[in-house]
Phi, psi and omega in degrees: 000170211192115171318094168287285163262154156254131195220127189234125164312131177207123154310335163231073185300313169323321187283309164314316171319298176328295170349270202289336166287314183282310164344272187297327192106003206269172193245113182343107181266295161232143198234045191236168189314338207237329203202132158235150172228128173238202187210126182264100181257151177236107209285135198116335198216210180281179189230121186228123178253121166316048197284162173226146130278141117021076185221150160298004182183143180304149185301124163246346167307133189310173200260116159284313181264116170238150178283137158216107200286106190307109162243342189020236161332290213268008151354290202291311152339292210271349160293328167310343281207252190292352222257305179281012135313315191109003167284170176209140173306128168223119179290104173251016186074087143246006150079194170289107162214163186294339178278143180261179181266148156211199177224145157269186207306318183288352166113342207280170181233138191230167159243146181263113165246170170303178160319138152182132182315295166291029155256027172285157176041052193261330183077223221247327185259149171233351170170155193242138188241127171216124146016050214248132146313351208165050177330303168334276167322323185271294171329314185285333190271004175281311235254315181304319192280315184264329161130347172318149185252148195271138171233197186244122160211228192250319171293148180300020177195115154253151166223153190215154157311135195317296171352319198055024152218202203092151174345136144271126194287117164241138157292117181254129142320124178273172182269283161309152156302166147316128186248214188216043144254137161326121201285135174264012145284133215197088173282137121275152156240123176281160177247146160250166176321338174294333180272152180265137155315312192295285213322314181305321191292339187294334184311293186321312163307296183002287170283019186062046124236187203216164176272130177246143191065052186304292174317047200244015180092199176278357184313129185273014176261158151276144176229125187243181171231162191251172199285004156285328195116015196254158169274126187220153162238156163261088198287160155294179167266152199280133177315000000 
């Protein structure tokens, strides 16, 4: 099994999509009214596809899963960038740091970041900073589901693709718990033929997490939460 998607909630996915396509470089998957998708290859390394879905309403619970974005050297350029993009500068109060803040179209908020060392060979995302209750714990059942490797980075728990390039999964201490609207942020994880279905799910009690909404119909995905609480599905394997 494997990290597929990153998957965003958007009340207009074609226009985020765009957005966020033109951000990264990715290459165009899906293009409809309820859903786009592109696809962020990293040469060398892993392959991440981008979806937007579809919700009747902007999101307002705070963002557990966040983008952080390569700027090093070229920071100013590249908030110049997405700025000429359709991003806009955003105050959530973080005072003085070397990263900006910005908003994508849709309001979230994302950062353009510094010179930092463990964002070599990262491509266009430098990091998914997600939300933990217990980083330590939350690593170890992040690096069993994607096969990510523990690396050195600046959150108490990074993870990276065996490659060593590509994005880093970092486990952030949350300010808040999990609340109980849906993150509006999202990973898959693909199964290849080899995984048992069952097994992963026992794996997943296994590591403190559980499945929600077993009884969810004909849907062919699973949707569990890791031991914070963030919601992840678990695709089949592709036929």
């Amino acid at each position: 099994m494997f990290l597929e998607n990153l998957v965003i909630d958007a009340v207009e996915p074609q226009r985020l999509g765009r957005f966020w396509e033109a951000v990264v470089g990715g290459q165009r998957l899906t293009d409809e009214l309820d859903a786009f998708e592109t696809r962020l290859t990293i040469e060398g390394g892993p392959v991440l596809d981008l979806c937007f879905q579809r919700v009747p309403a902007p999101p307002s619970e705070p963002l557990r899963l966040h983008l952080d974005l390569l700027g090093g050297a070229r920071q100013a350029e590249e908030v110049d960038r997405l700025l000429g993009l359709g991003a806009q500068h955003l105050d959530i109060g973080q005072g003085d740091v070397p990263w900006v803040v910005l908003a994508d179209p849709e309001g979230n908020p994302c950062c353009v970041m510094q010179d930092r060392a463990a964002y070599v060979d990262t491509g266009p995302i430098a990091a998914l900073p997600l939300d933990s209750a217990d980083p330590d714990g939350d690593g170890k059942f992040w690096s069993w589901l994607t096969g990510w490797s523990a690396v050195p980075g600046t959150a108490p728990r990074s993870l990276r693709h065996p490659s060593l390039r590509g994005p880093l999964l970092e486990l952030c201490p949350e300010s808040d718990r999990k609340g109980t609207a849906k993150n509006r942020r999202h990973l898959d994880i693909r199964l290849e033929s080899e995984d048992d279905p069952d097994g992963v799910a026992a794996g997943i009690a296994e590591r403190d997490g559980r499945e929600l909404r077993p009884d969810q119909g004909e849907l062919p995905w699973r949707i569990y939460a890791d031991p914070s609480g963030n919601e992840l599905c678990v695709l089949p394997a592709r036929s």
